[in-house]
MARVEXVEX-618056 format. One record per atom (N, C-alpha, C): x, y, z; residue number from 1; residue in one letter; atom name. Coordinates in nm, 3 decimals. Layout:
BEGIN
<u X	v Y	w Z	seq NUM	type a	atom CA>
...
end
This chain:
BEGIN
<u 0.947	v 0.716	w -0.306	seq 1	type x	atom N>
<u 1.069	v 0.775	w -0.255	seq 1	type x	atom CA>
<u 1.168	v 0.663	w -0.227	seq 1	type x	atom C>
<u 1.325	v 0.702	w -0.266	seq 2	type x	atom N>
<u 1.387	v 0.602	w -0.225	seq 2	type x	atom CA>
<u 1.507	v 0.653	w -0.099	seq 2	type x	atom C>
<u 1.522	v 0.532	w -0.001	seq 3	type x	atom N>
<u 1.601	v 0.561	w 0.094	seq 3	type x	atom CA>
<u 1.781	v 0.604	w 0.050	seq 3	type x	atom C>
<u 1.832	v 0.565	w 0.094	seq 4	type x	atom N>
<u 1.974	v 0.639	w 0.073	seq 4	type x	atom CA>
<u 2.062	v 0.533	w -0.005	seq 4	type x	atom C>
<u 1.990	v 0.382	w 0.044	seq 5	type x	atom N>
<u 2.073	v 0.274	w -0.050	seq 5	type x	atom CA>
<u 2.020	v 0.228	w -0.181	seq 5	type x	atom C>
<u 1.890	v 0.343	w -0.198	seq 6	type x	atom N>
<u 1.843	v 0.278	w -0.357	seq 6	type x	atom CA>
<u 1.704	v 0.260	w -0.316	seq 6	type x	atom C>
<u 1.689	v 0.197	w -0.212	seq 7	type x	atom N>
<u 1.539	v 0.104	w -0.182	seq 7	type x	atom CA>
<u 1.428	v 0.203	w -0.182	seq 7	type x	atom C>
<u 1.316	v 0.106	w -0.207	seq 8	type x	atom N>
<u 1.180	v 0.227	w -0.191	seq 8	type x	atom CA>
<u 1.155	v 0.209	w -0.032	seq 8	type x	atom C>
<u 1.117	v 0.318	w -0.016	seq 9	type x	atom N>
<u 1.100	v 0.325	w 0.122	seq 9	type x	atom CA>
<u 0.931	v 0.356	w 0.121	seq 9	type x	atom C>
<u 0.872	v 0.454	w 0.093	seq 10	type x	atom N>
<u 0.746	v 0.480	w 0.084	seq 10	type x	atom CA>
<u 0.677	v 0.616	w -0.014	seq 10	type x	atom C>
<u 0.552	v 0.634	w -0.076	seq 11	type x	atom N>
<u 0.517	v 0.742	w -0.093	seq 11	type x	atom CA>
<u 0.583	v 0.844	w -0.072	seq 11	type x	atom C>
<u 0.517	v 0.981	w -0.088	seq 12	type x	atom N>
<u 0.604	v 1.095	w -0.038	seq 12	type x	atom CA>
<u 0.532	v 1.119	w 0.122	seq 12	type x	atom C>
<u 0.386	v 1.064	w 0.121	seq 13	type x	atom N>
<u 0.345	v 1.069	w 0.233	seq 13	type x	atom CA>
<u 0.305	v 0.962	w 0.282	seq 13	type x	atom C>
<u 0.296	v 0.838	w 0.223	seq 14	type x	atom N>
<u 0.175	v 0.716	w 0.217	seq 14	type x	atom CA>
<u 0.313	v 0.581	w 0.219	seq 14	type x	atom C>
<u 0.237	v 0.509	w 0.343	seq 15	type x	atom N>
<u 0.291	v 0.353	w 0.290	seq 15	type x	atom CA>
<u 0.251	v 0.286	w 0.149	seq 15	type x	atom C>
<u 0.336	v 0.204	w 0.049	seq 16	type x	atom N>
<u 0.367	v 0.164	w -0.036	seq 16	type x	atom CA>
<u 0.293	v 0.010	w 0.005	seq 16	type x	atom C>
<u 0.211	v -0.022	w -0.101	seq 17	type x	atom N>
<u 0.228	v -0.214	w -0.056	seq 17	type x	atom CA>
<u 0.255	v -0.243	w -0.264	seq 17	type x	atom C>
<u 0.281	v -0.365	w -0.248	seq 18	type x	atom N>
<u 0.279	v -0.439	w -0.411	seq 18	type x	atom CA>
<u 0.204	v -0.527	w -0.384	seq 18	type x	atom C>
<u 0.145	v -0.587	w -0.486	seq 19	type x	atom N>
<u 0.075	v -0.713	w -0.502	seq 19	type x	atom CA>
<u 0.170	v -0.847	w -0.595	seq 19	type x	atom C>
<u 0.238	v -0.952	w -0.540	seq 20	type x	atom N>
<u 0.298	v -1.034	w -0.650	seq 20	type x	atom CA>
<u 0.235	v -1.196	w -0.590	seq 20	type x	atom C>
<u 0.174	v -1.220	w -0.657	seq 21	type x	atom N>
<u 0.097	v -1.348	w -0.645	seq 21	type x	atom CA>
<u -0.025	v -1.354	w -0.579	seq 21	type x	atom C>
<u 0.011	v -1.439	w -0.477	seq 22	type x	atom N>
<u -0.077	v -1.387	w -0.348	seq 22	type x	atom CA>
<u -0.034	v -1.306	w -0.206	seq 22	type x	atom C>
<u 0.117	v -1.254	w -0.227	seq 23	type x	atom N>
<u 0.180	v -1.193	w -0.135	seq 23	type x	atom CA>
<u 0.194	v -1.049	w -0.146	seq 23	type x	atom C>
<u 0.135	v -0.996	w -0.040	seq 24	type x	atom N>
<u 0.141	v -0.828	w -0.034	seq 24	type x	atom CA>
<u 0.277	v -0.811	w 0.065	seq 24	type x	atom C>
<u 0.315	v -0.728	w 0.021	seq 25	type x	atom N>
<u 0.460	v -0.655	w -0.007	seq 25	type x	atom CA>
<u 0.484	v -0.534	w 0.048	seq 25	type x	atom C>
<u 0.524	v -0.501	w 0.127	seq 26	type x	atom N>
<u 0.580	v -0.352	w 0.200	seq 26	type x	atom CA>
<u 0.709	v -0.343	w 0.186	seq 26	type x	atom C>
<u 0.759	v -0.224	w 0.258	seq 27	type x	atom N>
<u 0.941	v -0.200	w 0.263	seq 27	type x	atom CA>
<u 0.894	v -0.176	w 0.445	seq 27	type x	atom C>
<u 0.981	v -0.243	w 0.482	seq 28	type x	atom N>
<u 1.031	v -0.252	w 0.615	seq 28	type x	atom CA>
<u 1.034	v -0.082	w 0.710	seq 28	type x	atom C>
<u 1.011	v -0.058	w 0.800	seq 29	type x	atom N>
<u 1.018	v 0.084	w 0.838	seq 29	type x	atom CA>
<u 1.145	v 0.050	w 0.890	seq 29	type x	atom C>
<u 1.258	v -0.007	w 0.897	seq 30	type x	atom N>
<u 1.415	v 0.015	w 0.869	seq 30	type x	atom CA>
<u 1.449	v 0.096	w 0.753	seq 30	type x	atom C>
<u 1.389	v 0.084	w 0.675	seq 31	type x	atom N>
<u 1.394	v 0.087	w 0.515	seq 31	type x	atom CA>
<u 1.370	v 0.250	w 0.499	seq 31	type x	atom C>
<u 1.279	v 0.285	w 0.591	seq 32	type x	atom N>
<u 1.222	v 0.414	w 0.579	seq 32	type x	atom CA>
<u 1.086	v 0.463	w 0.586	seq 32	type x	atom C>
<u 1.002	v 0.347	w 0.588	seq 33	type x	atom N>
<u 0.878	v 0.333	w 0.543	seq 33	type x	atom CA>
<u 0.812	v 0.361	w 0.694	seq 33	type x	atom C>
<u 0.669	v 0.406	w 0.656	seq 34	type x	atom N>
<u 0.562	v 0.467	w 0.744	seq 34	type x	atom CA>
<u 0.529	v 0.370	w 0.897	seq 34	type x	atom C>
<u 0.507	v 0.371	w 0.963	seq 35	type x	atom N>
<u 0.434	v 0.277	w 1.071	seq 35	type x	atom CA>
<u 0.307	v 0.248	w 1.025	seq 35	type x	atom C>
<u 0.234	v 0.138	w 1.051	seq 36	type x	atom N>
<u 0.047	v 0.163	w 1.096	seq 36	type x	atom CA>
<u -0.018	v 0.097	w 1.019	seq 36	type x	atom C>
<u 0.060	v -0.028	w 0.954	seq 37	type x	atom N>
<u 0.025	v -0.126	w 0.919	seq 37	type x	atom CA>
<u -0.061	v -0.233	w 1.046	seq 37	type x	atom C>
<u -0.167	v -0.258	w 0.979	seq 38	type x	atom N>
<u -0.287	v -0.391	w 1.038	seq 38	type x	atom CA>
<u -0.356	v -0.435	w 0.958	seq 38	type x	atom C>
<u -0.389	v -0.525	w 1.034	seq 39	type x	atom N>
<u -0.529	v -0.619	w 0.979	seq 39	type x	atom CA>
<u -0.529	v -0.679	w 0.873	seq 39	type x	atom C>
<u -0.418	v -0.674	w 0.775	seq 40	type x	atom N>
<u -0.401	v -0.781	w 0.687	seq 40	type x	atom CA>
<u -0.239	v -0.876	w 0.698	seq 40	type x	atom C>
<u -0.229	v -0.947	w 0.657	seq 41	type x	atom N>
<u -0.050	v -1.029	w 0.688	seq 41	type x	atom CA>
<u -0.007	v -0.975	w 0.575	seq 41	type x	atom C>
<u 0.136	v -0.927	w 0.638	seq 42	type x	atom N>
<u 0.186	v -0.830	w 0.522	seq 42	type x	atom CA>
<u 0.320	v -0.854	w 0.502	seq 42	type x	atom C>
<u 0.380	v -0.892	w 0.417	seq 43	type x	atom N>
<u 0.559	v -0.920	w 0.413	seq 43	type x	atom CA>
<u 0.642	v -0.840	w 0.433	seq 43	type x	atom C>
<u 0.707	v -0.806	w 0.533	seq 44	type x	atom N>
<u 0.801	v -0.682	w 0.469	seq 44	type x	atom CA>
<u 0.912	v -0.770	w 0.441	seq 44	type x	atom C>
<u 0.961	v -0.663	w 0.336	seq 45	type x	atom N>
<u 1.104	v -0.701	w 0.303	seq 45	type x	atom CA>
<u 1.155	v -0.570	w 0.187	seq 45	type x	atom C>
<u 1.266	v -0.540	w 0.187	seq 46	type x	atom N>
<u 1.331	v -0.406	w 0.119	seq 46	type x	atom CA>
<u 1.297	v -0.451	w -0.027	seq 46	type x	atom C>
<u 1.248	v -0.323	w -0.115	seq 47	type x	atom N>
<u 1.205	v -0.337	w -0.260	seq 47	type x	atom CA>
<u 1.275	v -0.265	w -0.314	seq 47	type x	atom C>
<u 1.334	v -0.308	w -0.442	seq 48	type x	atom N>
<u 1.414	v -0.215	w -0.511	seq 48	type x	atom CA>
<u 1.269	v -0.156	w -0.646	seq 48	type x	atom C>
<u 1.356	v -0.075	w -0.737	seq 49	type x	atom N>
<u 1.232	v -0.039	w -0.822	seq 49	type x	atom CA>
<u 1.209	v -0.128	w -0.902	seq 49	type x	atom C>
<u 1.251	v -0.231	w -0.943	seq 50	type x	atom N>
<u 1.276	v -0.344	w -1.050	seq 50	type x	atom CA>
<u 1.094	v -0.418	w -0.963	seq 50	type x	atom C>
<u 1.089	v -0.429	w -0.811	seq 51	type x	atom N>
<u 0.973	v -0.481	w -0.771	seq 51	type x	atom CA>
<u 0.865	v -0.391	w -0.793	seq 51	type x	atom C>
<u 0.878	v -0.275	w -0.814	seq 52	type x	atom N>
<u 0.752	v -0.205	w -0.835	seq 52	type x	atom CA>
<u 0.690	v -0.185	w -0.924	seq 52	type x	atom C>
<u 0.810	v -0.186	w -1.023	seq 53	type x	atom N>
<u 0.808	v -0.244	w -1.173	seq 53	type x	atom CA>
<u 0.711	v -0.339	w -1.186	seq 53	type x	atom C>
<u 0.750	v -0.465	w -1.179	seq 54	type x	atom N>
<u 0.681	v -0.592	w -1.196	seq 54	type x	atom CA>
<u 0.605	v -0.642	w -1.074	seq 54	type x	atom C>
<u 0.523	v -0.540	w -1.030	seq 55	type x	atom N>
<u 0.440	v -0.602	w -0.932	seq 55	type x	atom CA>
<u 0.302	v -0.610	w -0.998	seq 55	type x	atom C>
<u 0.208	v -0.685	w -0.988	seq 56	type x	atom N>
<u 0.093	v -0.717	w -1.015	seq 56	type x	atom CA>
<u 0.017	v -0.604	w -0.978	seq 56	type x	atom C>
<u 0.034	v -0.528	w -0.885	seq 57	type x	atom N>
<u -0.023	v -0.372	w -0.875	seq 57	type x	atom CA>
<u 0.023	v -0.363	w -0.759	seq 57	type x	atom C>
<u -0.040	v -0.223	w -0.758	seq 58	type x	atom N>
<u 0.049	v -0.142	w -0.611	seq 58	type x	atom CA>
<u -0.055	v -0.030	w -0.555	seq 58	type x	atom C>
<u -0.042	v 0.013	w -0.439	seq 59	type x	atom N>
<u -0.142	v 0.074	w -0.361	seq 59	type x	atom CA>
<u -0.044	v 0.186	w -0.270	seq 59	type x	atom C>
<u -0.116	v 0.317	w -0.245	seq 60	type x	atom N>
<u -0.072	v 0.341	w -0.125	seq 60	type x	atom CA>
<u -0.163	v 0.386	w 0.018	seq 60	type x	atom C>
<u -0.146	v 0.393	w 0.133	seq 61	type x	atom N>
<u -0.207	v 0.433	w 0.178	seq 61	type x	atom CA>
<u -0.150	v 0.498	w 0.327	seq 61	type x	atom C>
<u -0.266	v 0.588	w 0.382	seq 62	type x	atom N>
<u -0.229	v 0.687	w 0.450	seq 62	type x	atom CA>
<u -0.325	v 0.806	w 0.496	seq 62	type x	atom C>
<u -0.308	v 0.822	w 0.627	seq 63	type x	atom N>
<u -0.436	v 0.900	w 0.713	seq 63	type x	atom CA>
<u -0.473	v 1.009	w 0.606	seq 63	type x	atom C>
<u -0.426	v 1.086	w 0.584	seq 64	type x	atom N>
<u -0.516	v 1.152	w 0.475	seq 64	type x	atom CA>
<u -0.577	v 1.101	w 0.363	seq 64	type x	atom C>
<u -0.472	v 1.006	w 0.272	seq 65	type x	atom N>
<u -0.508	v 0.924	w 0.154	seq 65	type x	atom CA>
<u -0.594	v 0.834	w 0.172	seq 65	type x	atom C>
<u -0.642	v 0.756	w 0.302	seq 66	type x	atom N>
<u -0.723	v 0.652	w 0.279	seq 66	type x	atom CA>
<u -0.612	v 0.559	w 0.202	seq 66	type x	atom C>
<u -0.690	v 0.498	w 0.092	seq 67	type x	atom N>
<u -0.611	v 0.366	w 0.032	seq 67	type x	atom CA>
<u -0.645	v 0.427	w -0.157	seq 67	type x	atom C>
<u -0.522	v 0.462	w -0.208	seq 68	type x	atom N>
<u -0.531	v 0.464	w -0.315	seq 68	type x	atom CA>
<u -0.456	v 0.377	w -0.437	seq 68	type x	atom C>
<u -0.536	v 0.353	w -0.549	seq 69	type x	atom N>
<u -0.444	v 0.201	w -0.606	seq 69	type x	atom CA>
<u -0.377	v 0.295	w -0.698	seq 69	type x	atom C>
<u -0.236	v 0.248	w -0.724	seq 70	type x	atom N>
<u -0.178	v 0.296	w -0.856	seq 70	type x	atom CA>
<u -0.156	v 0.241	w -0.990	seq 70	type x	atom C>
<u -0.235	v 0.275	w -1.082	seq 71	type x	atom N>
<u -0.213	v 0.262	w -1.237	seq 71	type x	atom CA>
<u -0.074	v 0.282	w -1.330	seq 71	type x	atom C>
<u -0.001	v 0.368	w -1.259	seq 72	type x	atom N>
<u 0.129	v 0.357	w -1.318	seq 72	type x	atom CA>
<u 0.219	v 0.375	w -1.278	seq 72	type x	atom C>
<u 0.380	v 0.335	w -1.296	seq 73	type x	atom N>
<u 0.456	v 0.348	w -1.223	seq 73	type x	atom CA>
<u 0.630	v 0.447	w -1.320	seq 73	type x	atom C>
<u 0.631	v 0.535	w -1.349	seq 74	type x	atom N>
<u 0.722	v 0.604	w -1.445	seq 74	type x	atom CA>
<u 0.694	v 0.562	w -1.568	seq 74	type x	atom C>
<u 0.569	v 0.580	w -1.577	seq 75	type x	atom N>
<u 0.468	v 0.540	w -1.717	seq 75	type x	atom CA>
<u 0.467	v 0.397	w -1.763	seq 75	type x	atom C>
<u 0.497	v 0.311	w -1.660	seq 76	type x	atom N>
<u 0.491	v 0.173	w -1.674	seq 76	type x	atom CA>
<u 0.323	v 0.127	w -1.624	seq 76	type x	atom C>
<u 0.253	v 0.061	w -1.688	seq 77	type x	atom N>
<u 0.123	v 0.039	w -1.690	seq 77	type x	atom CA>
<u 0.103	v -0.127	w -1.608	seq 77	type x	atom C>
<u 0.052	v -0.099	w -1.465	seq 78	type x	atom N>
<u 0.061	v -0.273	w -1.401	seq 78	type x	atom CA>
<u -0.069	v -0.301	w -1.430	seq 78	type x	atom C>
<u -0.069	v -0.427	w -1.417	seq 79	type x	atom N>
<u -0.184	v -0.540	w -1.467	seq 79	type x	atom CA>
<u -0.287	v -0.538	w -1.398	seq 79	type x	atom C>
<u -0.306	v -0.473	w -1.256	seq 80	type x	atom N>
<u -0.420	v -0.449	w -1.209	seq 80	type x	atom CA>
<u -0.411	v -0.345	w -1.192	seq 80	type x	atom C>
<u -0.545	v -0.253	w -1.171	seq 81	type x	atom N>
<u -0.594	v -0.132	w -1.082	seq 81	type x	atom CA>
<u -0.691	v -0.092	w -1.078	seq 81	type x	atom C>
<u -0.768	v -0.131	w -0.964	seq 82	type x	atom N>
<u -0.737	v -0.168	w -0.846	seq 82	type x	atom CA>
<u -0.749	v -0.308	w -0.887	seq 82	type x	atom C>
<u -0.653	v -0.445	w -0.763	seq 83	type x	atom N>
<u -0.615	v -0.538	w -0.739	seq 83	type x	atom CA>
<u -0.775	v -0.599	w -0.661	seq 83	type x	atom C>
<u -0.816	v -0.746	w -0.695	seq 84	type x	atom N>
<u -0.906	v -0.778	w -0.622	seq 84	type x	atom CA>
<u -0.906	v -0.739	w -0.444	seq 84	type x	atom C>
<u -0.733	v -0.756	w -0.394	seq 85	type x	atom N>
<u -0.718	v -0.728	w -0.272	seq 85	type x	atom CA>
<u -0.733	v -0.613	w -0.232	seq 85	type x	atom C>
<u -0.714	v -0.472	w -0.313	seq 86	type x	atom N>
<u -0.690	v -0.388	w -0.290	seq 86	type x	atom CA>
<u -0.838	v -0.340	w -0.243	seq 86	type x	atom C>
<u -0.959	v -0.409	w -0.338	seq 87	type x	atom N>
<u -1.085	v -0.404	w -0.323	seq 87	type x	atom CA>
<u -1.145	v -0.436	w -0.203	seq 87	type x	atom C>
<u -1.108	v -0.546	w -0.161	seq 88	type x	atom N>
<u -1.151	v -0.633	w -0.006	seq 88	type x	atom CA>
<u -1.088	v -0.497	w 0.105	seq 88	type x	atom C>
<u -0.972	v -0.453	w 0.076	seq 89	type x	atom N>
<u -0.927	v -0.363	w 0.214	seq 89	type x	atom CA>
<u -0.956	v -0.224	w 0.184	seq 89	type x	atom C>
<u -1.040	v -0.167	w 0.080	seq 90	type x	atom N>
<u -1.102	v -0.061	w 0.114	seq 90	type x	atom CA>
<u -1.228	v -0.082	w 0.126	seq 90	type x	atom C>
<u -1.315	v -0.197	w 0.109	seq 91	type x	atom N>
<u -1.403	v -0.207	w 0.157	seq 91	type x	atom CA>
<u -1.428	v -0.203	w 0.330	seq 91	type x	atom C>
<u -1.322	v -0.312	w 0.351	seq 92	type x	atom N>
<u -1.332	v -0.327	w 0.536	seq 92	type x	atom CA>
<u -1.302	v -0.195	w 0.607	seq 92	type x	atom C>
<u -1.217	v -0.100	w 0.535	seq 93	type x	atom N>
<u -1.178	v 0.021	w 0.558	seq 93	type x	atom CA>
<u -1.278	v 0.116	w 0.596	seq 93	type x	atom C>
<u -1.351	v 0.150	w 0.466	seq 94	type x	atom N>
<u -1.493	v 0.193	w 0.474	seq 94	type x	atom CA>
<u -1.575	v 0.121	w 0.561	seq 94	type x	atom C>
<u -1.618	v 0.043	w 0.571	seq 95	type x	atom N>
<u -1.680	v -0.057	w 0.703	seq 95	type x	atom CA>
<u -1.632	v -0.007	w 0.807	seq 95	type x	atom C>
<u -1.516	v 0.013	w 0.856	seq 96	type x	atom N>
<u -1.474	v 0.026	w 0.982	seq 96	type x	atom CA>
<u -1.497	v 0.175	w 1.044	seq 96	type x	atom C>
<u -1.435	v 0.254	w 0.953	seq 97	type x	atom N>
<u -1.468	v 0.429	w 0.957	seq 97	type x	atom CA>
<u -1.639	v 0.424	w 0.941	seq 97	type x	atom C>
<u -1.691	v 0.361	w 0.924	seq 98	type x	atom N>
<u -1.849	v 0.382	w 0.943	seq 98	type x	atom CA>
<u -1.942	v 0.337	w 1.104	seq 98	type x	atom C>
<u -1.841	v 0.196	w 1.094	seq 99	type x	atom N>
<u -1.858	v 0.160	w 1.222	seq 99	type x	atom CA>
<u -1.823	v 0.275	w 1.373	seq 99	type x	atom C>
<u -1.705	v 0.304	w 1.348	seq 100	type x	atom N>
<u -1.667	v 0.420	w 1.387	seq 100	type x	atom CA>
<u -1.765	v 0.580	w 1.410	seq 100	type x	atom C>
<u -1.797	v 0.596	w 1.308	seq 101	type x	atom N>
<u -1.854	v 0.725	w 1.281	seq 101	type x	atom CA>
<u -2.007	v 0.736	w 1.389	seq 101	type x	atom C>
<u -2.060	v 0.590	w 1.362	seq 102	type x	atom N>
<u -2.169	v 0.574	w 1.402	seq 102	type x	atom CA>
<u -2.178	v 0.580	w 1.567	seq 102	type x	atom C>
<u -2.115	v 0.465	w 1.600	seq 103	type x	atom N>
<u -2.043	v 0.496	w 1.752	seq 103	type x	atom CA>
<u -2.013	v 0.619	w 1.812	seq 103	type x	atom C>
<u -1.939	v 0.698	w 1.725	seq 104	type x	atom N>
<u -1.915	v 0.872	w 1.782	seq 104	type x	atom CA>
<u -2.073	v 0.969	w 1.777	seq 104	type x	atom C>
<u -2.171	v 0.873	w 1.705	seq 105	type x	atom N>
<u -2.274	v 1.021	w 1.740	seq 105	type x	atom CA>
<u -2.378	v 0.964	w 1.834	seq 105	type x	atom C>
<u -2.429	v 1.112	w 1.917	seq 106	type x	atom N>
<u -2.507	v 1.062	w 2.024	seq 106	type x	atom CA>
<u -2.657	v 1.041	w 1.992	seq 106	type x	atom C>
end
């Protein structure tokens, strides 16, 4: 989705990240974008579509979605999916909601 000046702001429901190098990539919640970012260092800064374009891959995620990677972007095909990183933070993800789960039963 894009905000009112062009920029991506987020999913229709889900925060947006990119992958370009070794820097993961958000849009700013000025921008429009979700709260509830943690646990990894994350850049924000406003993305136009030209970055989503040419990002090394892209993810979204979100309390219902969990963490899902995206394969295409207006039939543009990115170079990863899923991203080695994208791998490491649904793993810890899953780890954590387990950790969790376990803790909640008596």
């Amino acid at each position: 989705m894009l905000n009112s000046r062009g920029h991506v702001a987020e999913g229709t429901a889900d925060n947006v990240f990119i992958v370009q190098g070794n820097t993961l990539l958000t849009p700013p919640v000025s921008d429009g974008a979700l709260t509830g970012r943690a646990g990894v260092d994350v850049h924000e800064q406003s993305l136009a579509l030209y970055d989503i374009y040419t990002a090394e891959a892209c993810f979204l995620t979100g309390t219902g979605a969990e963490l899902i990677p995206v394969a295409r972007i207006d039939g543009r095909r990115l170079r990863y999916c899923p991203h080695p990183l994208f791998d490491m933070l649904q793993s810890d993800y899953r780890r954590m909601i387990e950790h969790a789960c376990r803790a909640e039963t008596p």
